[in-house]
Every structure is written in structure tokens, then in C-alpha cells.
N, C-alpha and C positions, 0 to 999 in steps of 0.2 A: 110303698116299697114292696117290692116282690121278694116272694121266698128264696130268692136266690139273692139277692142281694143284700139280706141279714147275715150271709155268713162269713164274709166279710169286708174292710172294708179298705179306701186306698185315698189318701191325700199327697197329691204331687206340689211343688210349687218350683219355677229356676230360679237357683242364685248366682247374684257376681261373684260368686270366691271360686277359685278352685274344688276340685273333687277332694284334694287333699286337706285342705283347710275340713271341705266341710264331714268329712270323714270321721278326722282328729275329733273335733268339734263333738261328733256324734254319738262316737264311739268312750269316750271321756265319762264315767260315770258321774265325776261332781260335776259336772258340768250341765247335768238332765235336772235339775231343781230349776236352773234358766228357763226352761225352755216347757216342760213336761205338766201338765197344770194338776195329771193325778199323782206327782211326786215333787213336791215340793220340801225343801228343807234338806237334802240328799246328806244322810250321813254312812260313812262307813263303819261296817262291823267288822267281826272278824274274818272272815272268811265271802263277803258280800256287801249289801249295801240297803237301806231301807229308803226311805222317802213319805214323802204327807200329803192325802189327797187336798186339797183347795175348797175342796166341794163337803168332805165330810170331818177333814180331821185323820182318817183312817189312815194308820199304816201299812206299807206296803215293802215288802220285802221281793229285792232283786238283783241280776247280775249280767253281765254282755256277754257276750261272745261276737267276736269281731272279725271280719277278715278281709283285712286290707286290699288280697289281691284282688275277691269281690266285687267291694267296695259293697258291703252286706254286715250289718249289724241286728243282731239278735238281741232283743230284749227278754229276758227269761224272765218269768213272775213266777208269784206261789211260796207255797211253803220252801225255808232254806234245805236243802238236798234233797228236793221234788221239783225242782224248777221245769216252766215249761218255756218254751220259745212259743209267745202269744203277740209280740208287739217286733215287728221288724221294719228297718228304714234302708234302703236301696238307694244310692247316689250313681247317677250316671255322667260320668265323663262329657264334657262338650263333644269332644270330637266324636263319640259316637250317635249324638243327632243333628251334627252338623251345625253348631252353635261357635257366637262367637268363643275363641281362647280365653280361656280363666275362667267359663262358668261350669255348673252342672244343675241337675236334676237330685232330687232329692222324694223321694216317697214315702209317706205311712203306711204300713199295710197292718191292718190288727185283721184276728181270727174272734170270731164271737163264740165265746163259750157258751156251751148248751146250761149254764147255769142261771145268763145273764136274762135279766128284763131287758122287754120291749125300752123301757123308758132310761137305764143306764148301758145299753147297746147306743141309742139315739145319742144319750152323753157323751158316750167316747168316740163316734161320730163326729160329731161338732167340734170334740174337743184337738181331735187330730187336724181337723180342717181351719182352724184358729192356732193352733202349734207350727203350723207350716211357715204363718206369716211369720209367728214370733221368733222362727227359728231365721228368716231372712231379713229380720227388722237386726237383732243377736251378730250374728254373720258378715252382715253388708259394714253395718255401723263399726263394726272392728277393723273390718279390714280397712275404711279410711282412715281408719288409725296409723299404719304401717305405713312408716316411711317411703 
């Protein structure tokens, strides 16, 4: 890996649902223990929301910021009322890459913080690029549910 490409990083994958489905879906904080494999457990607090990595046990305290017209969701981590926006997911409409009606594009984009190891940089790597399926394995399989 090149030094430019430690600093950060991008997992795309297209789903059958709509942008809005998968927006909802994203933007949904109890709904990131699904999908999220360093927050799992997703409880809310008062003011935010914590989660449990898979990998260590550790907690992790966070919050969104969302914006539909976007179609851009921020994931904030960190201390509660220091939040940073480090983990963001960008969904793109069919129609603007010419896909069939009903699907989109969905992206990971993490920033590596200058605190992070070479070897838990590589983890959250992996782990966004394994979250992409599960967020289209999640997604697809709901929506053959709908009537």
C-alpha cells in the first residue's frame, strides 16, 4: 500500500433497493449493530448512542448526521460532545449512473486517523469491505419481503 493510500479508504458495492430504502436503512442508528461489525449491540444513551466492537469487546460511543437531500451520512465517533465525522457512507441514485430503476450505489469512505496502527487501519479496511456485502445481503433480503 502506498502512502497515499493509508489515508483513506472507500468500499462501494450496488444494491436492488432504492436510494431511499437504502438511505433510511443507513442513516437509522439502531439499525448499525446489523450491519457495523465495530458496533455491535447499538444502544441508545441519552443524548447519542454507543455500540460494541466484535473484535475487542470495546466500546464505542457515536452519532449521524444525515442528509437526505445528499444522500450522505456521517458517522461521528469519539468522545460524547467531541464527535468527529471519521466514517461516512454516500448512496447514489440509479439514475445518476445510468442503472436499472430501483437500485443505487452505496459507499464507505473512512479517514485514518494519525493515531491508528498499520494493523487496525488494515482491520477497518477489511472490515468496511465485508460490511458492504452484509449491508446488501440486510437490504436485498428485506425488500423480498414487501409485498
Amino acid at each position: 500500500m502506498n502512502k497515499f493510500s493509508d489515508l483513506a479508504h472507500a468500499a462501494s458495492i450496488e444494491l436492488d433497493v432504492s436510494a431511499c430504502v437504502a438511505f433510511d436503512f443507513l442513516s437509522d442508528p439502531m439499525q448499525l449493530g446489523k450491519w457495523a461489525l465495530g458496533c455491535r449491540d447499538v444502544r441508545k444513551k441519552k443524548d447519542d448512542y454507543s455500540g460494541f466492537s466484535i473484535f475487542t469487546g470495546e466500546q464505542s460511543d457515536f452519532n449521524i448526521s444525515a442528509s437526505r437531500e445528499l444522500l450522505l451520512i456521517d458517522y461521528l465517533l469519539g468522545e460524547p460532545g467531541n464527535f468527529r465525522p471519521r466514517i461516512s457512507a454516500r448512496i447514489v441514485d440509479s439514475a445518476t449512473y445510468g442503472a436499472k430503476e430501483g437500485h443505487c450505489l452505496v459507499t464507505l469512505l473512512a479517514w485514518r486517523g494519525k493515531d491508528m496502527t498499520d494493523e487496525r487501519w488494515h482491520q477497518l479496511c477489511v472490515c468496511h469491505e465485508t460490511e458492504v456485502f452484509l449491508l446488501k445481503g440486510l437490504l436485498e433480503a428485506d425488500a423480498t419481503k414487501v409485498p
